[in-house]
C-alpha positions, 0 to 999 in steps of 0.5 A: 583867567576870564570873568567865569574863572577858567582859565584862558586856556578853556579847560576846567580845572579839576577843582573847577569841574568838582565845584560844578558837578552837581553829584559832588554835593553830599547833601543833593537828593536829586538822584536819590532813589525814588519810590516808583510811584513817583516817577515821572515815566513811571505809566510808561510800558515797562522796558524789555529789560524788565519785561526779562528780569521779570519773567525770569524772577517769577520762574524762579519765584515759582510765581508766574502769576507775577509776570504780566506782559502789559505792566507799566514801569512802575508796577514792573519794579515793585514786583522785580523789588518784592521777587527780588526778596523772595528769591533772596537775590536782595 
């Protein structure tokens, strides 16, 4: 083994590999789902996905005040969320 602990062969062991993934942490909130208004990329424009998902949910919501082409991210979610639940797809 070298002075990291790995073996000399390069490779991780499997217990080396959980030891250092970050996920494997049960208390890491770091990936925790975060409230929109938080994000860092949350002013950007929203992405044609949500753009999509959107449109297709204030259709069916029979809401199409709800859908507007130039929303940021943020704003894009909190509306897919609230649709979501009015549609009962949440």
């Amino acid at each position: 083994m070298n002075e990291t602990g790995m073996p000399m062969t390069g490779k991780r062991t499997k217990d080396q590999a959980a030891a250092e993934n970050p996920k494997s942490d049960p208390t890491d909130e770091s990936n925790r789902i975060k409230d929109p208004d938080e994000w860092t990329t949350g002013s950007e424009p929203m992405t044609g996905a949500q753009a999509s998902y959107l449109k297709t949910l204030s259709e069916q919501a029979k809401a199409p005040d709800a859908y507007e082409a130039d929303l940021d991210k943020a704003e894009a979610s909190k509306r897919i969320d609230a649709l979501r639940k009015e549609t009962g797809k949440d």
